[in-house]
N, C-alpha and C positions, 0 to 999 in steps of 0.2 A: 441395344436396338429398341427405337421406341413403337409401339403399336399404334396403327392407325386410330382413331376414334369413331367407333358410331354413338349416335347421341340417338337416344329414342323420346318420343315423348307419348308413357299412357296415359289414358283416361280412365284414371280410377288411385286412387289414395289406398286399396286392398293391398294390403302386402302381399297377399297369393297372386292376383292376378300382374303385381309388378312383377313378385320372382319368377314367375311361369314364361313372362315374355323375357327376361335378362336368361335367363337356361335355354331360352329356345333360339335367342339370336344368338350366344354363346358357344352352341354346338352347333351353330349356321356359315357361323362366320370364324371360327377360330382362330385366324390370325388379324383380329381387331380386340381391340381394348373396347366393351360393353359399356355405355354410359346411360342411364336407366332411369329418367325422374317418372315422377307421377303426379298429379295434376285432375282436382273436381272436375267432373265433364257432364255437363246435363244428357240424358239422353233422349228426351223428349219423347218418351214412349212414356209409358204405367209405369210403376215401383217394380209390379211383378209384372214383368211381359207372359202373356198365356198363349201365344200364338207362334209359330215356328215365323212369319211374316214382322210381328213386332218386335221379335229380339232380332231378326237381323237388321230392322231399321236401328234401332236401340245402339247394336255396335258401330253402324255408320255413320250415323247424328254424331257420337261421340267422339268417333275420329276427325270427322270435318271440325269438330270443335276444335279439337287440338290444330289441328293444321291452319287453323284459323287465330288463335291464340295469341300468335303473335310472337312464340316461342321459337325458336330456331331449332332444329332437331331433323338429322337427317329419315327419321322415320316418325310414323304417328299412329298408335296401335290402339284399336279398345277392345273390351270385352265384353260381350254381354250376355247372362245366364238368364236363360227362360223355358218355358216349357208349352206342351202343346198334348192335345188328347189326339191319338191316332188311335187308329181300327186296330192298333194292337195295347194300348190303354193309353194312360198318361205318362210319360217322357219329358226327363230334365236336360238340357244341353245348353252349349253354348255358340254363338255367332262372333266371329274376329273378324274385324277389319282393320288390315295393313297396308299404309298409305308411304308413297314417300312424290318427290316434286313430280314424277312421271307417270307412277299406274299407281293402282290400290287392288290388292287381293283379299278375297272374302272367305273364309271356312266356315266350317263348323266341328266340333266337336262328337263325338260319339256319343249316345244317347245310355239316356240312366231309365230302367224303368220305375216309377213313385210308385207306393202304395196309394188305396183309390181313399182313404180317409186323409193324407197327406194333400190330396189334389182337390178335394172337399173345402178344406179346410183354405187352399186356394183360391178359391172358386169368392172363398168369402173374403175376398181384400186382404190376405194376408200374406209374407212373403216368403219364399221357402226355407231361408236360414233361421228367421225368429219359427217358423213351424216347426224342422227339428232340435230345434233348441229344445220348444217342449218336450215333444217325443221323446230325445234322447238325455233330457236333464243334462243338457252343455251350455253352454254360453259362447256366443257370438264365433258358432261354426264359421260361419262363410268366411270368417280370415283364419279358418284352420284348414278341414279338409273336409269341407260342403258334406254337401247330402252325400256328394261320390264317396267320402271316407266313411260315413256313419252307415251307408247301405251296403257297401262292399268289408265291412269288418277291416277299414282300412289296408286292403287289397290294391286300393285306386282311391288317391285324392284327388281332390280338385286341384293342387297345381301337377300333378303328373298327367293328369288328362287334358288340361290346358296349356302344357309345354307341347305334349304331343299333335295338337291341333294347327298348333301357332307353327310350330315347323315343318307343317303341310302348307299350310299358309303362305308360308313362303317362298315357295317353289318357283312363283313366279319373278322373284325379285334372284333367286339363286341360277335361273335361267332364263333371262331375259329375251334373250334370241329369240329361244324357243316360243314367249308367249306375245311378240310384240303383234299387232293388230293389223 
């Protein structure tokens, strides 16, 4: 017996954030066969989004990109990791947008709180993966386990907190009834 197919198309060449969306439709969908590419997607925001408003633009540009592509794929997913200073300091997260021919749902991510020489350091054009790079004498975090793994003593990566997200995310697409307009 052959499994149905769903075809996703992300926006993003990151191996984290492709594996994070193949895990999260995986345990969404369990009886389909997961097909998973990934695909450069401008996002037409900053490098570093610094505002809770431009990373959620950031993940929605990128998914109209995809759905616009040209590509065929029953779904169209981005990711986008930014941060924002709130009244309780600076905070790293991420904004998901999951599209398919009918509706698009938006999350977000649980929030990380930065050390304030990290958001400094921000502040000055610079982007949070090359910033703990320095800090933590690693190389090219963000396709390991982001800032979430190096602040959490890898307690919490970046793709376990971005699976988690993405199959909130979902919700809408797992109960359509319930969210049609």
């Amino acid at each position: 017996m052959s499994l149905e197919k769903i075809k996703i198309l992300v926006a993003s060449l990151n191996p984290v954030k492709i594996k994070a969306v193949n895990n999260a439709f995986a345990t969404a969908f369990v009886n389909n066969e997961i097909d998973c590419k990934g695909i450069h997607a401008p996002s037409g925001v900053s490098e570093q989004p610094m505002t809770a408003f431009e990373t959620r633009e950031g993940a929605i540009n990128r998914a109209q990109f995809c759905k616009k592509s040209g590509v065929v794929a029953d779904y169209y997913v981005a990711l986008e990791g930014g941060i924002d200073l709130t009244p309780d300091g600076p905070m790293t997260f991420a904004y998901f947008a999951i599209m398919d021919s009918q509706q698009q749902s938006i999350g977000r991510s649980a929030s990380l709180p930065l050390p304030h020489c990290v958001y400094q350091s921000l502040q000055s054009g610079k982007e949070l993966g090359d910033v703990m790079d320095e800090l933590f004498n690693t190389t090219n975090v963000k396709q390991k386990g982001g800032a979430i793994g190096l602040l959490t003593n890898n307690n919490a990566t970046r793709e376990s907190i971005y699976t988690q997200a993405l199959l909130l995310a979902l919700a809408p697409f797992l109960n359509p009834n319930l969210f049609k307009k």
